[in-house]
Rosetta silent file (secondary structure, phi, psi, omega in degrees, C-alpha in Angstrom):
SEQUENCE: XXXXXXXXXXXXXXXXXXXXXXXXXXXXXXXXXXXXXXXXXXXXXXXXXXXXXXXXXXXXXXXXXXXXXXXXXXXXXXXXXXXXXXXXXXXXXXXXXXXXXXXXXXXXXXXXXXXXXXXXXXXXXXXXXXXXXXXXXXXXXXXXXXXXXXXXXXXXXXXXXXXXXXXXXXXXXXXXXXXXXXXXXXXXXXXXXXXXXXXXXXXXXXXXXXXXXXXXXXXXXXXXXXXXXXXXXXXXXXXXXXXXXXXXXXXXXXXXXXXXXXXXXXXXXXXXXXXXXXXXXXXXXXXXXXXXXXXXXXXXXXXXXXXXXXXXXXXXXX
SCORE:     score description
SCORE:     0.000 S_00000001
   1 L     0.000  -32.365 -172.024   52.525  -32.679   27.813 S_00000001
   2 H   -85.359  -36.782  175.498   54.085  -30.130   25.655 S_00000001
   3 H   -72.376  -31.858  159.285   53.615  -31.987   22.662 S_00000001
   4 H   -41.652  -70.620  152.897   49.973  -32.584   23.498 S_00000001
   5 H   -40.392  -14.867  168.151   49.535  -28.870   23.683 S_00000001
   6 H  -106.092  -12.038  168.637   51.292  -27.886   20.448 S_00000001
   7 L   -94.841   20.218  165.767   49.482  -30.509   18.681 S_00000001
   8 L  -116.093    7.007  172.223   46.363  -29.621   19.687 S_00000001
   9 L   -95.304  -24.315  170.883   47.109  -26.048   19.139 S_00000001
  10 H   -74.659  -35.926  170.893   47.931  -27.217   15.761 S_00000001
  11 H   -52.696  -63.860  171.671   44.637  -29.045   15.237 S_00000001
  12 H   -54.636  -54.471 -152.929   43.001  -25.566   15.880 S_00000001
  13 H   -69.675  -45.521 -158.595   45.433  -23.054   13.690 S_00000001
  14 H   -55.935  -45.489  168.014   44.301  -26.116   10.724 S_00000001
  15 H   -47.037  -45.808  177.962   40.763  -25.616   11.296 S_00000001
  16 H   -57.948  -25.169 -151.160   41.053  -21.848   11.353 S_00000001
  17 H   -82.339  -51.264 -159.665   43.053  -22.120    8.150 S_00000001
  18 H   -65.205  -81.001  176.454   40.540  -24.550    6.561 S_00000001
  19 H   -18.996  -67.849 -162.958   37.578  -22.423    7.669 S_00000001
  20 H   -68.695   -0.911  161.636   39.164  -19.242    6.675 S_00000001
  21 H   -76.954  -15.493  178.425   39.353  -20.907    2.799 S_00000001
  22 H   -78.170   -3.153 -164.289   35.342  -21.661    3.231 S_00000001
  23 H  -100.995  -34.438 -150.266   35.225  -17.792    4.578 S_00000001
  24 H   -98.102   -2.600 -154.528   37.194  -16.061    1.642 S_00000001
  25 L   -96.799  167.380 -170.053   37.152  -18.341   -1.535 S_00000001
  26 E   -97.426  121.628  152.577   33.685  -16.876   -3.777 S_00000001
  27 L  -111.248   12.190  167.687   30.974  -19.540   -4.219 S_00000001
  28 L  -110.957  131.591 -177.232   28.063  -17.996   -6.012 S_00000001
  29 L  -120.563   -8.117  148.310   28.551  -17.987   -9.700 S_00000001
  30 L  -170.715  172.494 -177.645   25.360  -16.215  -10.538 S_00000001
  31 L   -22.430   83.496 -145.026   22.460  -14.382   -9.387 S_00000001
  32 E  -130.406  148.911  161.916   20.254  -16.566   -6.718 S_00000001
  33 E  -134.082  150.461 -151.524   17.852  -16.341   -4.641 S_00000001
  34 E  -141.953  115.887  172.931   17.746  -18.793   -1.114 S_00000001
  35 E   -79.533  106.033  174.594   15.256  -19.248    1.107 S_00000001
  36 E   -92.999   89.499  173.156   15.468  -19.811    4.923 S_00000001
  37 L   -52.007  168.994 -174.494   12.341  -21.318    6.713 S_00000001
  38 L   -82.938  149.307 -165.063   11.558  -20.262    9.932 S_00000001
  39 L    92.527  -11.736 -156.379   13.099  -22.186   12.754 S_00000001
  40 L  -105.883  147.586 -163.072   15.953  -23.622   10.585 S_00000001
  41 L   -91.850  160.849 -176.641   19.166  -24.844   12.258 S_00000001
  42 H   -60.797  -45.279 -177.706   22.366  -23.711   10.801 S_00000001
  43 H   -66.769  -17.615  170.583   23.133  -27.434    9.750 S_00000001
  44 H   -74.451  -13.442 -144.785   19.976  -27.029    7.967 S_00000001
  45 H  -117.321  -27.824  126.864   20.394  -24.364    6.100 S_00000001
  46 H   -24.002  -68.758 -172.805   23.868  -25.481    5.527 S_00000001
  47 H   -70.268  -62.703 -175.571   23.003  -28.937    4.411 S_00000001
  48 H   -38.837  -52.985 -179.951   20.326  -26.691    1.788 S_00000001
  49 H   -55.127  -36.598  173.156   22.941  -24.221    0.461 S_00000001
  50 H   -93.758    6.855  169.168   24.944  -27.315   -0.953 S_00000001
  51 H   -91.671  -14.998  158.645   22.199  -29.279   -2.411 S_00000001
  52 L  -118.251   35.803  173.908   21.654  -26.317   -4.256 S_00000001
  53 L    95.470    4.168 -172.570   24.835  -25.811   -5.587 S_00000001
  54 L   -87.547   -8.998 -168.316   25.575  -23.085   -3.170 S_00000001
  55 L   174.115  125.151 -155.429   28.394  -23.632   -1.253 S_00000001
  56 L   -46.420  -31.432 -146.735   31.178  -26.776   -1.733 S_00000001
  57 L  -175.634  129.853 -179.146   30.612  -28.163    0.912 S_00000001
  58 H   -74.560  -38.498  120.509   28.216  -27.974    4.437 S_00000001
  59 H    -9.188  -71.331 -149.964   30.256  -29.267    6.713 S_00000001
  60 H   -99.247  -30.015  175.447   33.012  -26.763    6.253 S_00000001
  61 H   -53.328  -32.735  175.245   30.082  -23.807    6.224 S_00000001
  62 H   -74.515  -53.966  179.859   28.809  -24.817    9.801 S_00000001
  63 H  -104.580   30.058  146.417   32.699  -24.386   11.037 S_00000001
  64 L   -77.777  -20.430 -161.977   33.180  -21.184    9.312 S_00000001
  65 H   -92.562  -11.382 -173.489   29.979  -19.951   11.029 S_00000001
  66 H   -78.431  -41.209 -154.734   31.499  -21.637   14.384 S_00000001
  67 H  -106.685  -31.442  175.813   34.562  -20.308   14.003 S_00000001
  68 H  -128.292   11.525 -174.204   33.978  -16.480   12.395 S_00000001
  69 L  -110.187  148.660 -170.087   30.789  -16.306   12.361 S_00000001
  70 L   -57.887 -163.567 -151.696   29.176  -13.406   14.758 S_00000001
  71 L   -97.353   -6.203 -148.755   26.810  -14.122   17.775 S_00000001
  72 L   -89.725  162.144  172.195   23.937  -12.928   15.818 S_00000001
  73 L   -70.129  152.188  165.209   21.443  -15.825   14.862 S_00000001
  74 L   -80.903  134.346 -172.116   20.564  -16.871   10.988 S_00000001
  75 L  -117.750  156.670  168.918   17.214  -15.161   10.245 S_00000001
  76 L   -74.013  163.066 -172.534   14.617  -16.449    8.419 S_00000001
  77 E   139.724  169.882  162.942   13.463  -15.076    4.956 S_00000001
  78 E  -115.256  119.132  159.889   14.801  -14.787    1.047 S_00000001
  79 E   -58.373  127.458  142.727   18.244  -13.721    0.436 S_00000001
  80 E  -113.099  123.788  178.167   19.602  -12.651   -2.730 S_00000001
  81 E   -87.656  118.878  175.896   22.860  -14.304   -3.289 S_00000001
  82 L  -125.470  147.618 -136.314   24.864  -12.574   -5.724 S_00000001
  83 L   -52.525  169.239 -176.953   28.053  -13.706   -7.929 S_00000001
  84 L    28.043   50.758  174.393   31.094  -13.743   -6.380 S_00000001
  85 L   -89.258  127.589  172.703   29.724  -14.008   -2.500 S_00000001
  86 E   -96.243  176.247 -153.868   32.291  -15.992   -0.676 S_00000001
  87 H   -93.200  -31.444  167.365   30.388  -18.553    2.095 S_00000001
  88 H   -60.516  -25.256  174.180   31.555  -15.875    4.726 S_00000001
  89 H   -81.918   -6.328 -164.160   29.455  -13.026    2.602 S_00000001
  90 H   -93.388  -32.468 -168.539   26.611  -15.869    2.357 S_00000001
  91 H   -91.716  -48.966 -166.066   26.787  -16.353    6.350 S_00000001
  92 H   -56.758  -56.611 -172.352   26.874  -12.402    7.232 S_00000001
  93 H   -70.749  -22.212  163.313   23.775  -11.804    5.236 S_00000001
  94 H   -74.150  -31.553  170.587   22.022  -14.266    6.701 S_00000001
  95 H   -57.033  -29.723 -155.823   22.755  -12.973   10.116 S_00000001
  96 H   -96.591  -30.344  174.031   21.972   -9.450    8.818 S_00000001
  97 L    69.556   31.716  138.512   18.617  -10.838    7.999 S_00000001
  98 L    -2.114  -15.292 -122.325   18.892   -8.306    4.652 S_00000001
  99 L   -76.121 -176.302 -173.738   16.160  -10.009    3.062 S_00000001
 100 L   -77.445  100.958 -167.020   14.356   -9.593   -0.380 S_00000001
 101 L   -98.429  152.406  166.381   11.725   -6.845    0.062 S_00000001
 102 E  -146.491  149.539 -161.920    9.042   -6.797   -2.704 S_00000001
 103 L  -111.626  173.331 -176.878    6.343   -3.888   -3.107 S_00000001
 104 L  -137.011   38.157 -116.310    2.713   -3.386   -3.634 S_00000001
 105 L   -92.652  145.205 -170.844    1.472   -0.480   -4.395 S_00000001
 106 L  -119.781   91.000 -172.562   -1.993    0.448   -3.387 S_00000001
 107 L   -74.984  153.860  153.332   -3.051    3.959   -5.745 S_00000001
 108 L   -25.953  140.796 -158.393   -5.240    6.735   -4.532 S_00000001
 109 L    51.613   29.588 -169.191   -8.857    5.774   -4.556 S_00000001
 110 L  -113.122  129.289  177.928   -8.594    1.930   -5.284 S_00000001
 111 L   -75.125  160.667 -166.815  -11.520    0.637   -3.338 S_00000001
 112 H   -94.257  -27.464  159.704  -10.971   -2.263   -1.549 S_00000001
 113 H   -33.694  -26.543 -159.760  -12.628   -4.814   -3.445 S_00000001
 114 H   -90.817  -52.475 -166.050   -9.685   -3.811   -6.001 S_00000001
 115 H   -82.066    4.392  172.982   -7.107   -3.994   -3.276 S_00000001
 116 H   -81.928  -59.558  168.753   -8.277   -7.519   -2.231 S_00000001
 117 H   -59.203  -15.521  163.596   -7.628   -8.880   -5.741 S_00000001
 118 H   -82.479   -5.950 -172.265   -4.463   -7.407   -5.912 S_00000001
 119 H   -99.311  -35.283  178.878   -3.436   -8.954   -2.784 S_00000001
 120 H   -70.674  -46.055  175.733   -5.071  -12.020   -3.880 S_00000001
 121 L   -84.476   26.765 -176.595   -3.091  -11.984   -7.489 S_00000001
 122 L  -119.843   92.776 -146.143   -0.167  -11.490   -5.642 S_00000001
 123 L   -73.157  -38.577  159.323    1.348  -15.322   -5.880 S_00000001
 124 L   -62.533    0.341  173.958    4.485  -14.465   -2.749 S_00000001
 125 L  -111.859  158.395 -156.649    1.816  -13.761   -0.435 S_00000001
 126 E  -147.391  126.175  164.820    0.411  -16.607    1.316 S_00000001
 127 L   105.652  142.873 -179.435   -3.132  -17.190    3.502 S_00000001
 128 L   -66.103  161.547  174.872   -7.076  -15.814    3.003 S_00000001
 129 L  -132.459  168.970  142.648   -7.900  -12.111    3.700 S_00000001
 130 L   -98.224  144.991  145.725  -11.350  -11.033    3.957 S_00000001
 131 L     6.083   93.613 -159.727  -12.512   -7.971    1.863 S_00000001
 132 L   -89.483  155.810 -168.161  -10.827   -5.368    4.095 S_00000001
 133 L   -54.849  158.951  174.018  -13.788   -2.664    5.312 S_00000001
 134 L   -69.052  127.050  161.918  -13.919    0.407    2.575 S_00000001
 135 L    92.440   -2.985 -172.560  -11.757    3.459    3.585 S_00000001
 136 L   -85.231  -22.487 -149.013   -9.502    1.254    6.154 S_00000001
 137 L   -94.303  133.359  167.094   -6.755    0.818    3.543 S_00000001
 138 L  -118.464  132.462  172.539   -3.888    4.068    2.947 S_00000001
 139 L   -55.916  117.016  159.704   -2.877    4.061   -0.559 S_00000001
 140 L  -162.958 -173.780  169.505    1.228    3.449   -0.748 S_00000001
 141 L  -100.747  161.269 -174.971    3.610    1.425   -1.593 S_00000001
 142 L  -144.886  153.311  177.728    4.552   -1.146    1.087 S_00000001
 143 L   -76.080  171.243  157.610    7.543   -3.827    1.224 S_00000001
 144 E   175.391  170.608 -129.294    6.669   -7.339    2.089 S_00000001
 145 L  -130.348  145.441  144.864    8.712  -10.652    2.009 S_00000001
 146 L   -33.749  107.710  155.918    8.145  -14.116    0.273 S_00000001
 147 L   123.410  -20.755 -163.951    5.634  -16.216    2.206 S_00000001
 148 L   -54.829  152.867 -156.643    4.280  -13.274    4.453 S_00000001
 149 E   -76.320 -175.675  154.798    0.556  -13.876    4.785 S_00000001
 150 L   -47.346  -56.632 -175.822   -1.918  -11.546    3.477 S_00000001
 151 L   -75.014  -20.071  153.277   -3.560  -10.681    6.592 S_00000001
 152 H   -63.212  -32.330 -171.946   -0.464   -9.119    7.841 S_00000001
 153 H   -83.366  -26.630  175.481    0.020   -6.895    5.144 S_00000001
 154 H   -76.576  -71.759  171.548   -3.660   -5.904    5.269 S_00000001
 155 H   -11.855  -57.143 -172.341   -3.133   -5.309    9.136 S_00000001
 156 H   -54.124  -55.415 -175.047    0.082   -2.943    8.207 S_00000001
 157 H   -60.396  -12.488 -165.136   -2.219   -0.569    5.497 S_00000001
 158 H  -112.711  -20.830  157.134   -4.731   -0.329    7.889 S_00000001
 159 H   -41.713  -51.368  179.063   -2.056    0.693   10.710 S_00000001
 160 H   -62.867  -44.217  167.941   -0.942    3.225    8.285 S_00000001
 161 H   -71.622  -42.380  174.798   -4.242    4.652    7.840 S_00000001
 162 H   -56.523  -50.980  169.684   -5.184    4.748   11.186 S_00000001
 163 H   -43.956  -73.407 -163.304   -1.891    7.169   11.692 S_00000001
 164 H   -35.716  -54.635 -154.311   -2.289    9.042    8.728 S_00000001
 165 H   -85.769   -7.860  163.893   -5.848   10.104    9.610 S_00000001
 166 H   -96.438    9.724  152.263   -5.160   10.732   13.319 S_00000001
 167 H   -62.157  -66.370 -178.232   -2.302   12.868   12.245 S_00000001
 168 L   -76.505   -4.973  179.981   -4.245   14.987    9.938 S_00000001
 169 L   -78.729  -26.695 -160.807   -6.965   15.212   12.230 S_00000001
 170 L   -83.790  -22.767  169.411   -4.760   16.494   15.143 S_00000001
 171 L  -102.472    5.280 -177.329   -3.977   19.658   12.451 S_00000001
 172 L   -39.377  156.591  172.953   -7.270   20.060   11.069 S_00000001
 173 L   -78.364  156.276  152.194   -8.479   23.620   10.546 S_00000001
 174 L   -67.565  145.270 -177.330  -11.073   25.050   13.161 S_00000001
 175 L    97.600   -7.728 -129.770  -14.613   25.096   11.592 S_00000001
 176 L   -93.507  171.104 -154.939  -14.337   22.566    9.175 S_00000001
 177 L   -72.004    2.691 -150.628  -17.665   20.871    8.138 S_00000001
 178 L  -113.221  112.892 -165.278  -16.851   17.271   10.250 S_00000001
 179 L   -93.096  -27.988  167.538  -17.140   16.346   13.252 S_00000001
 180 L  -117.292  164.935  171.384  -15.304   13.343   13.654 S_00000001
 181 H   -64.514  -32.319  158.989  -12.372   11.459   11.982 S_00000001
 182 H   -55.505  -53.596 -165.367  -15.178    8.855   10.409 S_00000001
 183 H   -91.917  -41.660  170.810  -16.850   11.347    8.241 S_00000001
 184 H   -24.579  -31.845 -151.317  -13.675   12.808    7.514 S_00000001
 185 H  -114.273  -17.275 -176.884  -12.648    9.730    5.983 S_00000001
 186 H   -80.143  -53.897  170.977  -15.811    9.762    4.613 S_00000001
 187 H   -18.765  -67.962 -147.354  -15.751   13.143    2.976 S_00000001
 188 H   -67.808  -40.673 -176.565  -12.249   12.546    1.657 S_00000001
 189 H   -45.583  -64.387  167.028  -13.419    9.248   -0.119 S_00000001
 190 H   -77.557   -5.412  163.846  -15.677   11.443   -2.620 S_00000001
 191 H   -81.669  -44.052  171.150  -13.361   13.933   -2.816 S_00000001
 192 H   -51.872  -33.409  166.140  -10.797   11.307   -4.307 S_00000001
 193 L   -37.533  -56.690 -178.512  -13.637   10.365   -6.376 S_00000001
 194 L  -110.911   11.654  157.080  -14.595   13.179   -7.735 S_00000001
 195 L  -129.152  156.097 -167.944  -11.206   14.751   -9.339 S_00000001
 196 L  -129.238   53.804  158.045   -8.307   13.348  -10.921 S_00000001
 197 L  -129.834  121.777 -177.909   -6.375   17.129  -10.283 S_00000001
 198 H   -76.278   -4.751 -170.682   -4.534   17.014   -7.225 S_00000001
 199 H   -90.087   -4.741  172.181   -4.450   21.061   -7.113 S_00000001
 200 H  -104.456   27.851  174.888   -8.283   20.954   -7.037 S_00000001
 201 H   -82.245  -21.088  178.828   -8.918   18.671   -4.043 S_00000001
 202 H   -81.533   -6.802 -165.541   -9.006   22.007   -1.400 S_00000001
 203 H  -108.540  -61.887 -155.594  -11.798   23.629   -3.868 S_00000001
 204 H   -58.971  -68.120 -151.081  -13.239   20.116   -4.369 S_00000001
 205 H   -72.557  -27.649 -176.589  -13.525   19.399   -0.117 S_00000001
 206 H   -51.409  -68.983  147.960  -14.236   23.086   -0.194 S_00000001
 207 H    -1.598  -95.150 -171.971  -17.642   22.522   -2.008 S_00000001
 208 H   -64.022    6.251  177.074  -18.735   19.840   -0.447 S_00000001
 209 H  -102.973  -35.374  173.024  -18.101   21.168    3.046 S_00000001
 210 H   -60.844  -40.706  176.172  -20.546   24.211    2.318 S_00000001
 211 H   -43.745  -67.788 -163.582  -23.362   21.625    1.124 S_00000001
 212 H   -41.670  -30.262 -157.134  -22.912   19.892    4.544 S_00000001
 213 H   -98.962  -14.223  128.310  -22.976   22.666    6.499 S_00000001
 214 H   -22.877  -45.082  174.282  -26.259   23.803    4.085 S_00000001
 215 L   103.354  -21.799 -151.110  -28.098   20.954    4.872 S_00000001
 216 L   -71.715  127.261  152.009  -27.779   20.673    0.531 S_00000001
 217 L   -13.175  129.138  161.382  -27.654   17.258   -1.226 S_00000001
 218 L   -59.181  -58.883  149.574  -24.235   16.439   -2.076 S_00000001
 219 L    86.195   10.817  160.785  -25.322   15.273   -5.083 S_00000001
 220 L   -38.725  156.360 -164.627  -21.952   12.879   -5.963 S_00000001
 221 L  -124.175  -37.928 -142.553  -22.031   11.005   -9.323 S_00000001
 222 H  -111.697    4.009 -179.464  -19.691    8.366   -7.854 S_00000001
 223 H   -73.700  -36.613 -169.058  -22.142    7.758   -4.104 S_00000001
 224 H   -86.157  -52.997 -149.876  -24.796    6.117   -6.739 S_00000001
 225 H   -66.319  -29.557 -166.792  -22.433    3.739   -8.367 S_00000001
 226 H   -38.524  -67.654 -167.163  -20.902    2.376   -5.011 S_00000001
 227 H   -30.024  -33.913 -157.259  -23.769    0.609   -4.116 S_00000001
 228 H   -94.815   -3.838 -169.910  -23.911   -0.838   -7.684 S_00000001
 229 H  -119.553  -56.162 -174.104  -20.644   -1.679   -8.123 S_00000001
 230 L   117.131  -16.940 -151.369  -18.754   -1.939   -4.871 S_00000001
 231 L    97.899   29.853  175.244  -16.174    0.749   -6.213 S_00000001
 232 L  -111.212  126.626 -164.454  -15.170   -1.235   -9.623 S_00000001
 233 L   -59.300  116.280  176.697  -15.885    0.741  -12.255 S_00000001
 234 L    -4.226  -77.100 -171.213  -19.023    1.073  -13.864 S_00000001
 235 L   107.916  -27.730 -156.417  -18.744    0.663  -17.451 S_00000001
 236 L  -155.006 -174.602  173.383  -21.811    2.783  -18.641 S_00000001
 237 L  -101.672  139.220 -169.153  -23.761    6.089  -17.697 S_00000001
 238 L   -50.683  135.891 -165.235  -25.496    6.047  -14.722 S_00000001
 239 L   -96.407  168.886 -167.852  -29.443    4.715  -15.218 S_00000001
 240 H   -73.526  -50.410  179.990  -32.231    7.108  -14.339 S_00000001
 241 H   -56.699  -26.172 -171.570  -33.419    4.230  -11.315 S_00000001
 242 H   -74.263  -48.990 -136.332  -29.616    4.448   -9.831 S_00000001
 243 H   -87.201  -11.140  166.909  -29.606    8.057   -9.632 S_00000001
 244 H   -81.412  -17.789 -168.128  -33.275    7.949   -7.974 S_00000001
 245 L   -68.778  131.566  172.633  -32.616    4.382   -5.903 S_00000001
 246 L   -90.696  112.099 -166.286  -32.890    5.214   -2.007 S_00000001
 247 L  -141.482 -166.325  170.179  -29.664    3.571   -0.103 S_00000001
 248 L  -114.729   38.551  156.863  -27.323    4.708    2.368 S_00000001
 249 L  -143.573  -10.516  177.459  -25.121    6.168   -0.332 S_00000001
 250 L   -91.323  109.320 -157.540  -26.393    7.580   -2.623 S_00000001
 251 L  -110.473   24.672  142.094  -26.656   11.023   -1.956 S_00000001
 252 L   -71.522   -8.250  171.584  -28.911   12.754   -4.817 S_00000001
 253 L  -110.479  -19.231 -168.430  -31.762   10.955   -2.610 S_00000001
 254 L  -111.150  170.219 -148.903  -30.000   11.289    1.001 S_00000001
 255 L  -139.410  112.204  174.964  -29.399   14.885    2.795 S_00000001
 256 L   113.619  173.744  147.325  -25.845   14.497    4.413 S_00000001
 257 L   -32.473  141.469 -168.407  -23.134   11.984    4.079 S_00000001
 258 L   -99.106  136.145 -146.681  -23.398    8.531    2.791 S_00000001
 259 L   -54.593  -23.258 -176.057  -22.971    5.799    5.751 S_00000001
 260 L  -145.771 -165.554 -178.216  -19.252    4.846    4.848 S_00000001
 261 L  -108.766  164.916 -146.613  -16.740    5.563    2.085 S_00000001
 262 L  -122.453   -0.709  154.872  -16.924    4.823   -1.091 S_00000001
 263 L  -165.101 -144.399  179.143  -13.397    4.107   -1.644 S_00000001
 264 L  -105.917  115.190 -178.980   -9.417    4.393    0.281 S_00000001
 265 L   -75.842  133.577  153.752   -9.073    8.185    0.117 S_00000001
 266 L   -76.348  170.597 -174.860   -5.132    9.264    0.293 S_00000001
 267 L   -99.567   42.717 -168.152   -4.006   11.329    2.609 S_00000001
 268 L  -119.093  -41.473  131.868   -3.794   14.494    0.393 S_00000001
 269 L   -56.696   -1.397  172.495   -7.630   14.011    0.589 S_00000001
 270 L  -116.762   -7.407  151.639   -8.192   13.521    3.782 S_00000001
 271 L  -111.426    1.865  132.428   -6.009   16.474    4.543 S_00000001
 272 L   -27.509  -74.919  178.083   -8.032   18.310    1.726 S_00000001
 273 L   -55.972  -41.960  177.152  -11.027   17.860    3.674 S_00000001
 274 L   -61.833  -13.631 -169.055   -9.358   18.881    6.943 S_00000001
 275 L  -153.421  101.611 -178.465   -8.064   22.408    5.887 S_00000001
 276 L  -100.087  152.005  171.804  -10.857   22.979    2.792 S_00000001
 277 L   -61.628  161.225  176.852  -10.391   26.269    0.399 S_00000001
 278 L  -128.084  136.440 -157.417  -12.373   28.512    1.574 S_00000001
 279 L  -167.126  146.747 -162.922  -14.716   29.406   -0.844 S_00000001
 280 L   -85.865  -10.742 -165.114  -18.257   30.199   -1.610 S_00000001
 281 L   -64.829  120.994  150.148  -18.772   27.357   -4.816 S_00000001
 282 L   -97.594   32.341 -162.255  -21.841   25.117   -4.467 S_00000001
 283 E  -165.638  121.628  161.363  -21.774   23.945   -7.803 S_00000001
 284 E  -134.282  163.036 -173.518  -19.131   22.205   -9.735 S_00000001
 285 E  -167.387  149.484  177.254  -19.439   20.381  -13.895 S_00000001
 286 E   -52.500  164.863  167.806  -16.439   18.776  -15.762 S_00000001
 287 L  -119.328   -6.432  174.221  -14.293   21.612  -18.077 S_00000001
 288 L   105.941  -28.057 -173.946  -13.299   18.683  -20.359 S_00000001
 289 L  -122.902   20.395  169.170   -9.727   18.335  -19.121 S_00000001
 290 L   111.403   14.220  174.570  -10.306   16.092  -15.765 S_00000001
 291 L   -93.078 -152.944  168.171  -11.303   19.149  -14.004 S_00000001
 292 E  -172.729  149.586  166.750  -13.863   21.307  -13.348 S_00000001
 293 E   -86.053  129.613  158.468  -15.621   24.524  -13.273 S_00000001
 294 E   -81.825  126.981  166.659  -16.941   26.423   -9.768 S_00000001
 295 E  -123.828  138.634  175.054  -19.572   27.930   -9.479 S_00000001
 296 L  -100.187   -7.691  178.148  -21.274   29.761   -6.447 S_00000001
 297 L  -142.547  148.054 -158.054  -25.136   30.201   -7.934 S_00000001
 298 H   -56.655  -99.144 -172.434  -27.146   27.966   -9.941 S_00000001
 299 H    -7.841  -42.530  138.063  -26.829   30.497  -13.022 S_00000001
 300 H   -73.058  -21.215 -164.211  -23.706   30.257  -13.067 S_00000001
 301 H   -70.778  -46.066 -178.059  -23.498   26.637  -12.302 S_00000001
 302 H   -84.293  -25.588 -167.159  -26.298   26.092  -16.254 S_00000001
 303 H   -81.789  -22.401  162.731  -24.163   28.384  -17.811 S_00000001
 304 H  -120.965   38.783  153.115  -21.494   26.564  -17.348 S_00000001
 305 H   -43.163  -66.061  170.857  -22.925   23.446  -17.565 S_00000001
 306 H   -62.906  -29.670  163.101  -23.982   24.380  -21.033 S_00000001
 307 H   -49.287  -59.781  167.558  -20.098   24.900  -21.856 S_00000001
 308 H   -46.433  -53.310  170.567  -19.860   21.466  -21.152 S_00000001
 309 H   -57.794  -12.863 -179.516  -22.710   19.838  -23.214 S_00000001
 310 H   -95.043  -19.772  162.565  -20.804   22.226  -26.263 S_00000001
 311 H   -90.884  -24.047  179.782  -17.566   20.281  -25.745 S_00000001
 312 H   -86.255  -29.610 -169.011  -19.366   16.836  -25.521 S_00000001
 313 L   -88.601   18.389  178.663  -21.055   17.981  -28.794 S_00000001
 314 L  -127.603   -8.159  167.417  -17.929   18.838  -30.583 S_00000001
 315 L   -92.332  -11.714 -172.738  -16.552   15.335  -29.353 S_00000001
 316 L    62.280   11.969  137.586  -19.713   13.712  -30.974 S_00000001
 317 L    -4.728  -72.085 -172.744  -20.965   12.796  -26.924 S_00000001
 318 L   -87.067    0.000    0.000  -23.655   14.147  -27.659 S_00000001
C-alpha cells in the first residue's frame, strides 16, 4: 500500500517537474502574432500553437495549463507573442485576454460618408455597415480587435456621441439660441465647417446663434455643398444654381437651420455652440490665414470683405 502511494506520489512530483519545464523554458523566438477563435478549447488552441511553431509540444501545454494554469478561462482574440515568452507567459496572456488593440481615428468634421469608407478600407474589420446617419458619429480615436465587425464599432462612436452631447447639453449656458440637443448638433456641424481655428469656434457659434435668434439667413458656404456632395469635398467654387437651389440645407435660400447636419461635429463644437461668445458679430469673411474677420454691421462686414478680395488679388485669385 505504501509503495502504491509513493509511487503514485511520484508519478505526480514527475508531471509537475515535466510541466514546470513547459512553464519556464522560452518558446517564442520572434515577434508573433496568434489568434484564438471564439469558442476554442484549450486542446485547440494548444494543438494550433504547435503547428505554428509555437510551442514544442501540445500535449505538454494542456498539462502546464492543468497543472499551473489559473481558473481563469482562455479568451478569445489576437495576442502578440513576443521573443523569449516561455509557454507559461503564452498561457497567462491568454487568460489575461491582453489582446491586440488597433485604432481608428475618426477627425473633426469627417462626414460620414468619409467615415464609412474608412471603416470599409479597414481590412481587420469584418461585416456590412450601412452609411451611419450624418452627425451620429464623435470624432476620436477608438481601439478595436481583429475580426470585430463593423457594425459594432459604428454602434460604439455613436454611443460616444450620444454621451458627449448629453453631457454638454446638461452644462449648456442659459439663453443659448437652441432648443434641443438635435439642433445643437446641428449648429455645431457648421460651426466645424466653417473654421479650421479652434480658438474661433465660441465667436464662430457666437454668430450664428444671433442670426437664429434674428430670424437672419445663416447664409453657410458649406449647407449648399452638402446636398451636392454628401460632405466629400467639392473640388470647385460653388455654381450660381447651388447657391440659389431650394433644399432642406441650404441655407442662403432657407430662414433657420438646415434639417440635419452636415457633417460629425466634435465635441469642442458642440460645446462651442452650447456656451457661444457673446458677441454682437453678424457678419464674418476669410482674413487669409484659415480665419476670419467679425463684423457686427454690413459696412463693416464690405469693408472687410474688400480686404479679402485685395489678398486674393495679390495671390493672383482673382
Amino acid at each position: 500500500m505504501v509503495r502504491l502511494a509513493l509511487l503514485g506520489l511520484g508519478v505526480i512530483l514527475a508531471a509537475v517537474v515535466l510541466a514546470w519545464m513547459f512553464l519556464g523554458s522560452a518558446t517564442v523566438s520572434k515577434e508573433s502574432s496568434f489568434t484564438i477563435p471564439a469558442g476554442a478549447s484549450v486542446a485547440a488552441v494548444a494543438d494550433k500553437l504547435e503547428a505554428e511553431g509555437l510551442v514544442s509540444s501540445a500535449s505538454g501545454f494542456v498539462l502546464q495549463a492543468r497543472i499551473f494554469g489559473s481558473e481563469s478561462p482562455i479568451q478569445a482574440g489576437e495576442f502578440l507573442l513576443t521573443p523569449g515568452m516561455s509557454q507559461g507567459d503564452i498561457l497567462a496572456a491568454f487568460q489575461s485576454g491582453d489582446v491586440i488593440r488597433r485604432f481608428v481615428t475618426i477627425p473633426e468634421g469627417m462626414p460620414s460618408i468619409l467615415v464609412w469608407e474608412r471603416l470599409m478600407a479597414e481590412d481587420l474589420l469584418t461585416g456590412e455597415v450601412a452609411i451611419p446617419p450624418e452627425g451620429s458619429i464623435l470624432p476620436d480615436t477608438y481601439a478595436f480587435e481583429r475580426g470585430q465587425t463593423r457594425k459594432s464599432l459604428v454602434e460604439q462612436m455613436q454611443a460616444a456621441m450620444d454621451k458627449a452631447l448629453a453631457e454638454e447639453w446638461a452644462a449648456r449656458k442659459p439663453g443659448i439660441a437652441v432648443d434641443t440637443m438635435r439642433d445643437a448638433l446641428i449648429l455645431a456641424s457648421i460651426v466645424e465647417k466653417e473654421t479650421g481655428k479652434a480658438e474661433e469656434r465660441r465667436m464662430v457659434a457666437g454668430l450664428y446663434s444671433n442670426r437664429v435668434r434674428t430670424g437672419m439667413k445663416l447664409q453657410a458656404d458649406p449647407t449648399i455643398i452638402y446636398p451636392v456632395t454628401k460632405g466629400k469635398p467639392l473640388g470647385r467654387r460653388i455654381k450660381q444654381s447651388e447657391i440659389a437651389a431650394v433644399n432642406g440645407y441650404n441655407t442662403y435660400t432657407r430662414i433657420g437651420l438646415p434639417t440635419g447636419p452636415i457633417t460629425n461635429p466634435g465635441r469642442a463644437s458642440i460645446a462651442a455652440v452650447l456656451n457661444p461668445e457673446a458677441t454682437q458679430a453678424l457678419y464674418m469673411v476669410a482674413d487669409g490665414t484659415s480665419g476670419h474677420w467679425f463684423a457686427s454691421t454690413l459696412a463693416e462686414h464690405n469693408a472687410n470683405v474688400a480686404r479679402w478680395y485685395a489678398i486674393r488679388r495679390e495671390r493672383g485669385e482673382m
